[in-house]
Each structure stands twice: as structure tokens, then as C-alpha cells.
C-alpha positions in Angstrom: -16.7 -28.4 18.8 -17.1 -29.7 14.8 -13.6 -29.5 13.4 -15.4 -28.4 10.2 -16.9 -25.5 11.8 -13.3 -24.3 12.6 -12.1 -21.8 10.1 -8.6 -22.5 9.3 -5.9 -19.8 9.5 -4.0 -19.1 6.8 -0.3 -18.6 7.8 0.9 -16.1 4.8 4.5 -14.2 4.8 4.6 -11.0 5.0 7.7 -9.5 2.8 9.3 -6.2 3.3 9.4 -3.9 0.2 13.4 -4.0 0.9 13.0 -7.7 0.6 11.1 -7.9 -2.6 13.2 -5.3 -4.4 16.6 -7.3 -3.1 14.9 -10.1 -4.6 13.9 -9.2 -8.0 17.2 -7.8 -8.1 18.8 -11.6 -7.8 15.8 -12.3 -9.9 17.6 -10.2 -12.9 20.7 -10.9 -12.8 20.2 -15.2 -11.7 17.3 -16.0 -12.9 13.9 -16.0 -11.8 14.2 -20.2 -11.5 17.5 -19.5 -9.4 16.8 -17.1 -7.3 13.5 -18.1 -6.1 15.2 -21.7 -5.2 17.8 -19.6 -3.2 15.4 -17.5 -1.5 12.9 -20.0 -0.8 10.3 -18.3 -2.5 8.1 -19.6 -5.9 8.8 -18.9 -9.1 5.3 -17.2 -9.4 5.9 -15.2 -6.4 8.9 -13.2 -7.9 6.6 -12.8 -11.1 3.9 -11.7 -9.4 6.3 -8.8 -8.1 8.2 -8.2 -11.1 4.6 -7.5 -12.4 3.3 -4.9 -9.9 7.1 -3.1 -10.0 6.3 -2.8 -14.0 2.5 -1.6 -13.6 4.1 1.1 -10.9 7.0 1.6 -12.7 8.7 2.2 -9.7 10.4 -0.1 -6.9 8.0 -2.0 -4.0 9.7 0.5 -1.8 8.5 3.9 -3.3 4.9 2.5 -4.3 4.4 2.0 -0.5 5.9 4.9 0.3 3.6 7.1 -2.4 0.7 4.9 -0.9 1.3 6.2 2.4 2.3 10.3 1.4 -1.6 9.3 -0.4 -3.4 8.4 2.6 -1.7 11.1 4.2 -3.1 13.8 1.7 -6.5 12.7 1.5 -6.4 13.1 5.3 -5.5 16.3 5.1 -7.8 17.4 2.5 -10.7 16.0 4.3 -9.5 18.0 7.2 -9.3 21.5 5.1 -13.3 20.7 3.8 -14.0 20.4 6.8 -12.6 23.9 8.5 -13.8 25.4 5.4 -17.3 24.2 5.9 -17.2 25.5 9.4 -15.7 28.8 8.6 -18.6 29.2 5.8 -21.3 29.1 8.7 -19.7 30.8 11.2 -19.2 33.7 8.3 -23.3 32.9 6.9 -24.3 33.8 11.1 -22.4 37.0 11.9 -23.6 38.2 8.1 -27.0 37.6 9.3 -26.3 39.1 13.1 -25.4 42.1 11.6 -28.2 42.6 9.0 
């Protein structure tokens, strides 16, 4: 097999929303430069974070957590259309049956 033809995996890290709020955290009171030597991470990284926190206005942590309570909604609402629908036509026929 052509070693070009291989797609290359991209090993990324995968932080915990505890992790990056710890981290900007350190970020605040160190120093971006500081703490991003001390936790191994890049500069841009913690920025990157610190940005998305600001557009949120809310830690890492909650954002996911709203995320989630989100999906969660949307399921549920989908779930109610659906009954509704069902209990529409089941209402239409026995209107109809008993004309």
C-alpha cells in the first residue's frame, strides 16, 4: 500500500471543561505565557478558551452543560409534535366515524 494514500491520524487532546476552567483560572492570576508553559499547553490554546468563555459569558463547564439540557429539549419537543400529530388523526377518524 502507497504511504501517500494513507490518511494520517491526527492525535488531538481532548480537555475536560473542569480542566480548561482550572486553567484559565492560572491563566488570570499567572499569566497566559506562564501558565500555558506550566500546563503544557500553547499560549493560543488558553486564548482560544478565554475567548469562547467570553462569547458564553459563562464557564466551559456550564456552556456544555446548557448544550446538553439543549439537546435534551429539542428531543423532547420533537417527541410532543409528534404525539400531538398522532392524537390530531386519531381525533380527525372517530369525528368522521361518528358523522
Amino acid at each position: 500500500m502507497n504511504e501517500k494514500n494513507t490518511k494520517k491520524s491526527v492525535n488531538r487532546k481532548k480537555y475536560s471543561p473542569q480542566f480548561k476552567d482550572q486553567a484559565l483560572e492560572r491563566a488570570t492570576k499567572d499569566g497566559v505565557s506562564q501558565a500555558a508553559v506550566d500546563l503544557g499547553i500553547s499560549e493560543s490554546m488558553l486564548y482560544y478558551w478565554r475567548s469562547q468563555q467570553k462569547k458564553g459569558g459563562d464557564t466551559i463547564e456550564n456552556q456544555k452543560l446548557q448544550q446538553a439540557e439543549m439537546a435534551k429539549l429539542k428531543r423532547e419537543v420533537a417527541r410532543l409534535q409528534e404525539e400531538n400529530s398522532f392524537l390530531k388523526k386519531v381525533a380527525t377518524y372517530f369525528t368522521k366515524e361518528s358523522e
